[in-house]
Phi, psi and omega in degrees: 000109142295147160218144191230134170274132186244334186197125187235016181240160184287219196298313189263157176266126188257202190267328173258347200244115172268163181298165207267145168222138180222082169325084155282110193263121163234116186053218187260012153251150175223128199241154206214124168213134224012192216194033164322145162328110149121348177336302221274310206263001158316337205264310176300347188280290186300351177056052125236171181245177202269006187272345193293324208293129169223328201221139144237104191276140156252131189273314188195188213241009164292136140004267227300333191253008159208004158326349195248354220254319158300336166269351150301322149299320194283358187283305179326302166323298174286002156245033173092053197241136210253335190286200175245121178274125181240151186240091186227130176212159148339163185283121164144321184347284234282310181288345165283335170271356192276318203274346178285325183302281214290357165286281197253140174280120179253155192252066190251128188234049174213122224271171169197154201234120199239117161257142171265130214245221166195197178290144162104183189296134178235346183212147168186147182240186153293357156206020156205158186246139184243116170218167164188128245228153177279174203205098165324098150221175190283348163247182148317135178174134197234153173270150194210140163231108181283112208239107150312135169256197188261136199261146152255182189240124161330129170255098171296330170285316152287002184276279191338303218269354187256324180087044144292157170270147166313179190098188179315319202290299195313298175306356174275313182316332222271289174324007173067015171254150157324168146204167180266115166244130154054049170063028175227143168304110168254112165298122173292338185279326177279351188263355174222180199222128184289107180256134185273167217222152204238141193260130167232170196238109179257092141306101184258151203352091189194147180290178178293141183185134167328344159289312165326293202281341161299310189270359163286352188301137173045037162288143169282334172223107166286102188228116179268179161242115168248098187293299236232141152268164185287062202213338177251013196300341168303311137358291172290332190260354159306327191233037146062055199192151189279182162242177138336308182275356171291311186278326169311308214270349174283307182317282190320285198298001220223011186039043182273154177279312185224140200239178186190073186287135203215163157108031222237159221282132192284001160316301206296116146284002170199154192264350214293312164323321122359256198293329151304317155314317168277309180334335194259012169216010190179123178290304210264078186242164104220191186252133184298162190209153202277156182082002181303145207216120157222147172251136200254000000 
């Protein structure tokens, strides 16, 4: 699992901070959470194409987070793009791109599929689960947890030492079934070994709230939005948003491994405040910087 920051900055966009976007890459997904203004060209700037795109998660329906999602459909449409784009956000998602169509003349040749979701699992494949919790803001807005699940892994050295072959048999172990080699039962559990599937978490716009602490639990990353330093928590909580020390204390109570505070407010000309401010309550902190790349 990859993840790349496309846009780190809150409501207004500064000269280094596009509105927020965050590319999380698996396989042959490429998951897009939110859709800020300036998105399409964050992605060209980063050498992807816009064809990589399979799922668009929405935390909610402010501007800074889906202003960019009409020039993004209308790009696709023009790149040769052959899947199906699916879109999920909170209830009002589906009537807000329909209103996008009766808005804007679009050239659209590309089918896409828009669900309005709630809390709990909304997508899951063979090897990952999409889940996602309501979250306190002044609109409907959810929180995403992206979940590898667990794999096995070949113990090569015992397979070797029995001389099974590369091929089908290994690949039924990997699928968790026995097999028979030269008339003997090989138990998959002694030939492979369960590698845990790794949780990154996104937390978008919201005060501290029981949904927060649900989809954070026991994330390898946890990437909050700290709008605000604690200096400003009166602030944060007028207008529905964490400070830094808030998004620590969601790590610290939430046994997450690592934290990466984004959303942050164009005052701050630098994060270092920021990123201390969290540091006095959770170590493995830092502030995203768009285009940042961390891999899980």
């Amino acid at each position: 699992m990859q993840i790349l920051f496309l846009g780190t900055s809150s409501m207004v966009p500064t000269k280094e901070r596009n509105q927020s976007a965050v590319l999380v890459s698996y396989g042959s997904e490429g998951i897009l959470v939110d859709c800020g203004e300036g998105t399409q060209r964050q992605l060209k700037i980063a050498g992807v194409k816009l064809t990589k795109i399979t799922k668009i998660l929405i935390s909610h329906l402010h501007g800074d987070h889906v202003l960019g999602l009409p020039g993004m459909i209308q790009s696709m449409s023009s790149a040769d793009y052959n899947d199906i784009l699916d879109i999920y956000g909170p209830v009002g998602t589906k009537k807000f791109v329909e209103n996008l169509f009766k808005t804007f003349l679009f050239d659209r040749k590309i089918e896409i599929r828009v669900r309005d979701i709630k809390s709990g699992r909304f997508s899951e494949s063979d090897d990952m689960i999409l889940e996602a919790q309501s979250l306190e803001h002044n609109v409907d807005t959810l929180g995403y947890s992206i979940i590898e699940k667990d794999r096995r892994k070949i113990n090569l050295k015992f397979t070797k030492k029995l001389g099974i072959p590369d091929g089908p048999l290994l690949g039924k172990m990997q699928d968790g079934k026995n097999i028979v080699w030269k008339g003997k039962k090989i138990n998959v559990d002694d030939a492979t070994d369960i590698v845990k599937g790794k949780k990154a978490t996104i937390i978008s716009d919201t005060v501290p709230c029981k949904g927060a602490d649900m989809l954070a639990k026991d994330s390898d990353l946890l990437i909050s939005e700290a709008t605000y330093a604690s200096d400003l928590e009166d602030k944060s909580i007028e207008y529905g948003h964490m400070t830094s020390k808030q998004a620590a204390e969601l790590a610290n109570r939430t046994g997450s491994k690592k934290l990466v505070l984004t959303h942050f407010s164009a005052r701050y000309k630098n994060t270092l405040k920021l990123e201390e401010d969290a540091r006095d309550y959770f170590d493995d902190v830092l502030c995203a910087e768009d285009f940042m790349k961390i891999n899980l």
